[in-house]
Each structure stands twice: as structure tokens, then as C-alpha cells.
C-alpha positions in Angstrom: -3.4 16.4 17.0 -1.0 15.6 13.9 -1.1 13.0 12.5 2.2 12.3 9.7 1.9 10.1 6.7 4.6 8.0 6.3 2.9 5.4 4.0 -0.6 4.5 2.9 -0.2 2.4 -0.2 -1.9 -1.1 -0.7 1.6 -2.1 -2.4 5.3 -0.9 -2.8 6.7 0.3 -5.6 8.9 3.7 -6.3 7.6 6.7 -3.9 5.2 4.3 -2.4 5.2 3.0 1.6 2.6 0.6 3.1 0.5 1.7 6.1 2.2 4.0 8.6 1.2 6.8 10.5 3.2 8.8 12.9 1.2 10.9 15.5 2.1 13.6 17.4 5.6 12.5 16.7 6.0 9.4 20.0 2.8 7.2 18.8 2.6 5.2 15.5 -0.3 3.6 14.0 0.6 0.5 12.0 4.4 0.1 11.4 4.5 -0.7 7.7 7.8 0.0 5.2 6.8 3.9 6.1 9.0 3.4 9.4 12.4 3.5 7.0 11.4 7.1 6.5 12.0 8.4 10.1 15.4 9.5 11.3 17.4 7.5 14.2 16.1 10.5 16.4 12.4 10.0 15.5 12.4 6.7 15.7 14.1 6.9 19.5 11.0 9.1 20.2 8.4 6.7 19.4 7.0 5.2 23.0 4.3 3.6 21.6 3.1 1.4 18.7 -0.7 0.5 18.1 -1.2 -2.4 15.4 -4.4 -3.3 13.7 -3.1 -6.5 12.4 0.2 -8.7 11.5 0.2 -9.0 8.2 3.7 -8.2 6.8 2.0 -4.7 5.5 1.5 -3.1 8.4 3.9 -4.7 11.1 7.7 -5.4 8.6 9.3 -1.8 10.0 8.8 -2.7 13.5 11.3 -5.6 13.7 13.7 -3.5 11.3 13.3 -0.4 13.6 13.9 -2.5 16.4 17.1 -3.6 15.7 18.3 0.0 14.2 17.5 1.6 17.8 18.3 -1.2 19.5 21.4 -0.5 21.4 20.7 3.7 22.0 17.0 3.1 23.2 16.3 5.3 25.7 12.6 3.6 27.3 10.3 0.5 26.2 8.2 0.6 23.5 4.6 -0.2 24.3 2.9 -2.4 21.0 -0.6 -2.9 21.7 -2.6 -5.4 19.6 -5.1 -8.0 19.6 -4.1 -11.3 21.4 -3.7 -13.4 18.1 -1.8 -10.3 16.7 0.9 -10.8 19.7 1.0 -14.2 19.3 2.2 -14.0 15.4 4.6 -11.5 16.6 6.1 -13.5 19.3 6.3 -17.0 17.5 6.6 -16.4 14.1 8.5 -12.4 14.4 10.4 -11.9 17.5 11.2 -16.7 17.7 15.1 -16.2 17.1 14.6 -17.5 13.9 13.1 -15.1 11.9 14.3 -12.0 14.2 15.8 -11.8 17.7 13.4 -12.1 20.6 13.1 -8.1 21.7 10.7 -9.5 24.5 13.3 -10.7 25.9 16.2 -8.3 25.1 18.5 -6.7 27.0 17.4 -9.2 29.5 17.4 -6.3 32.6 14.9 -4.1 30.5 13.3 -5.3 27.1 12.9 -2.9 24.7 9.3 -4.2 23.8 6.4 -4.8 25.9 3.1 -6.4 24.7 -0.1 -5.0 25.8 -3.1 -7.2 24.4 -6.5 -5.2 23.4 -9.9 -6.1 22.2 -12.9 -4.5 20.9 -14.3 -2.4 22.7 -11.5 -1.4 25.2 -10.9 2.4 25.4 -6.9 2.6 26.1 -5.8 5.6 27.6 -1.8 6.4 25.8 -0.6 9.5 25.7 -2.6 12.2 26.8 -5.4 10.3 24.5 -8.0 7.9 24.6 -7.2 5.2 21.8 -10.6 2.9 21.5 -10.7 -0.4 19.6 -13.0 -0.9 16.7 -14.4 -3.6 14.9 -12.9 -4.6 11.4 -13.6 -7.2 8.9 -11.2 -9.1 7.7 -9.7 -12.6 6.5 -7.2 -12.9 9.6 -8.1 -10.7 13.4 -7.9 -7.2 12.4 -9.0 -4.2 14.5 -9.4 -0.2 14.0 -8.8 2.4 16.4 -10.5 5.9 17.0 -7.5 8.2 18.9 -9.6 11.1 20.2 -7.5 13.9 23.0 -9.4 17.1 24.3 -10.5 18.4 21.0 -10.8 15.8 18.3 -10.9 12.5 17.4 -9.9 10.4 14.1 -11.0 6.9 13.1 -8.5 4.3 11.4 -10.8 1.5 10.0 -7.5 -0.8 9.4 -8.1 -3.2 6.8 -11.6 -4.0 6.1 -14.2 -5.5 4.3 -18.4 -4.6 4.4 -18.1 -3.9 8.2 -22.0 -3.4 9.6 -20.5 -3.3 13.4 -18.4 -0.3 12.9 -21.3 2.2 12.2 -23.5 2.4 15.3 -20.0 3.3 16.7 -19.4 5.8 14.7 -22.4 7.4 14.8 -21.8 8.0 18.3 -18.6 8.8 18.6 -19.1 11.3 15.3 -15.1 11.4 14.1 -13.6 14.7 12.5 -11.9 12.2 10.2 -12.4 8.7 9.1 -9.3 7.1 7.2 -11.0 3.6 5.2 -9.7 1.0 3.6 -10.6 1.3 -0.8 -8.5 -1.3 -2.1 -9.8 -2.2 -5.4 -11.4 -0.6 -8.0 -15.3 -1.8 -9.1 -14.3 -4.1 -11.8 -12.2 -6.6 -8.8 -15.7 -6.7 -6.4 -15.1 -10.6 -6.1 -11.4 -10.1 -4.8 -12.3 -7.4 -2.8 -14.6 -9.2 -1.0 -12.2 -12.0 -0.7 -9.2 -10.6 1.0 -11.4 -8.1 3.7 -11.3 -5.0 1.2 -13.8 -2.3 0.0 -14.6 -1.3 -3.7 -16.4 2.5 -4.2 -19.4 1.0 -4.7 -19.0 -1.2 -1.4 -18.1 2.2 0.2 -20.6 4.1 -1.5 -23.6 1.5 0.4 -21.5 1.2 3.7 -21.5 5.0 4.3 -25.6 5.1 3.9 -25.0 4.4 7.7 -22.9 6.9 8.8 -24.8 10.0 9.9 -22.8 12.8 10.1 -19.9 14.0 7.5 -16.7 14.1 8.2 -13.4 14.3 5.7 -13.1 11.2 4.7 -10.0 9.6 3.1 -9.2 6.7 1.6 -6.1 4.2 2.1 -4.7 1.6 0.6 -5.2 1.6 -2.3 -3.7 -1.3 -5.0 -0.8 0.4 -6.9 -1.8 1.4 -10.4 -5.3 1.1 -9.5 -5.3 4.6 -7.9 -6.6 6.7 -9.9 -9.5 4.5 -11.1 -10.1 4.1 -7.3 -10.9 7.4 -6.6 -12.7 8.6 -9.6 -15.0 6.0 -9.0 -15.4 7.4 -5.8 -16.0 10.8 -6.5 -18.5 9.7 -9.3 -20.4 7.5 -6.3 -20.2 9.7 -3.7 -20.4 13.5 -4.9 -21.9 15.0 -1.5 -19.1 13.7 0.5 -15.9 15.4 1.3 -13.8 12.2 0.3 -10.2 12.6 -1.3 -7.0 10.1 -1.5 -4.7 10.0 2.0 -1.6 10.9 0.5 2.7 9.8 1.3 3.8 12.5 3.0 0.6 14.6 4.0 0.1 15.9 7.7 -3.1 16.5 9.0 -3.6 18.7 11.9 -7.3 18.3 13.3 -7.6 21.3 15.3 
């Protein structure tokens, strides 16, 4: 499985995208300003679109990439998402107002299709199984672990202190768990405001988690990276923990 890194940041800014992750070149995880960095042809290829949640972060390229492939679209593009996560999209996204309705459009064969999911549901996309996680956070927010034949990845999305997502986890023993480290120690009390970790919230989550995959950490405030992540090498030496990266592509194989 490969899985591209079109963005990862907690912020823009020059050289930086917000959450996006292409994989195996036809599914993408999140739809952040990372989308503006595929090609008319790559983003033709895309046939489906799993979102964790709707704020603008992770969901502004859909709607742009939408109207760029618009009229050359060769098949419907699946977007799977938690109930309330469709429902922003189609009253407050795709209302006419804010963006044309591509529910609706062309009228003989839409070039969306909605597909609501909740935790627990295993979807089955692609030649993969794509199961819904629990995640913690201020508006309904999901993770998903994509496993195929081989391996398996978990996407915590956006997330506070999230005791649910553990157990799972521990079953289902991920080569490689991508987590939400938005702040730095010093902002604990905003962290735990707006559904995001600190190292040291990280550092007493992962007490629970039994086995040791790579672990890499996303989203991450801009300017507050490298503080981020020395405090979490400080906290968490016996781990294999590093920074997800722009641009990196991970081939679990």
C-alpha cells in the first residue's frame, strides 16, 4: 500500500498543505488544500474520498477539485463520512450558495455520491477494508484504519485524549499509526479545548497501546513544529515516533 503526502500541517503557510493523503493513487483520505497539488489526470483518477470530518481543513479541496474535473469526469466519486459530516457538506458546501450542488450535477449522473458511515462499520473500497474509528473531538470526527492483504494503517483524524480508540488498536495491531500532535506542552489548556493532543497527552495515551508500530505525528501548529517533536522524542525515547512529512510516501509492504 502507498500511501502519498500531499499535506499534513495544522496550518498553511509557504511549503505547507493541510491534511491530505492520496493512497494508492484512486483513494484520498481527507481532502485538505493538499488536493491543489495533484495534476488534472490524478485528480480524474481519484474514485473515492473518505473524510474524517468537515471542518474547512480537511474537506476545502474537495469542492475546488470538483469543479476543476468537473466537465472531463470520467465516473462518480464516492465521499464517505459520518451523517452530520454529509449534512454540512450538503447544506452549508454543495447549497448553491456557497458552491454548486454536485449531488445533483450533471443531472443524468452526479459526479458525487454520499455514502454515510459510523463507528464501527468495516467498508470494503477498493480491494481494502476501510474500518471506522472512534475520535474525540469538539464537532463529529471519525478515524479510519485502511488494511488490504498485507498491512494495515491507522488515521486517528483529529483528536483529543481518545480512551475508545485503544482496545481497537490493540486488536487490530497497525503497522503504522498517523496521530494528531497539535500543540506543544506549554498550550495543554487549548489543546484540550479544540480535540488536540500535546507530547505529554500522547506520551500517557500510548501507555495503552501494546504493540509498536512507526508512529507519526500530524498536524502540527505551524511554527510550533519543532518544539512538538522534541518534546516528543524527549517523552517517548523507546518509540519509533518521527514527524509525517509534505511530500513523503510510505510504502507499507
Amino acid at each position: 500500500m502507498k500511501i502519498e503526502i500531499l499535506g499534513c500541517s495544522g496550518g498553511i503557510g509557504p511549503g505547507l498543505k493541510t491534511t491530505t493523503f492520496l493512497i494508492d493513487d484512486t483513494l484520498l483520505l481527507d481532502a485538505g488544500t493538499g488536493v491543489e497539488l495533484l495534476t488534472m489526470e490524478r485528480m480524474l483518477n481519484i474514485r473515492d474520498v473518505v473524510i474524517t470530518h468537515a471542518h474547512l481543513d480537511h474537506i476545502i479541496g474537495l469542492p475546488l477539485m470538483l469543479a476543476t474535473i468537473f466537465d472531463q469526469h470520467r465516473y462518480p466519486i464516492n465521499i464517505y463520512a459520518h451523517p452530520e459530516v454529509i449534512t454540512v457538506l450538503e447544506e452549508h458546501i454543495f447549497n448553491w450558495t456557497m458552491w454548486p450542488d454536485y449531488t445533483r450535477l450533471p443531472e443524468n449522473n452526479p459526479i458525487i455520491r454520499m455514502h454515510p458511515v459510523d463507528v464501527g462499520e468495516v467498508l470494503k473500497i477498493q480491494n481494502k477494508a476501510i474500518e471506522v474509528l472512534p475520535a474525540e473531538h469538539p464537532t463529529p470526527t471519525v478515524g479510519y484504519l485502511i488494511s488490504d492483504e498485507l498491512n494495515s494503517f491507522a488515521f486517528t483524524g483529529d483528536t483529543g485524549t481518545n480512551d475508545q480508540l485503544w482496545p481497537l488498536l490493540n486488536q487490530r495491531k497497525p503497522d503504522l499509526l498517523i496521530i494528531d500532535v497539535s500543540f506543544t506542552d506549554e498550550s495543554d489548556e487549548l489543546a484540550r479545548l479544540s480535540g488536540h493532543l500535546t507530547p505529554s497527552q500522547l506520551t500517557s495515551q500510548l501507555t495503552q497501546l501494546e504493540h509498536n508500530p512507526r508512529i507519526t505525528v500530524t498536524h502540527l501548529k505551524p511554527g510550533m513544529e519543532e518544539s512538538i517533536m522534541q518534546q516528543c522524542l524527549r517523552l517517548l525515547p523507546h518509540r519509533q515516533i518521527d514527524r509525517l512529512q509534505q511530500g513523503e510516501v510510505i510504502t507499507l509492504n
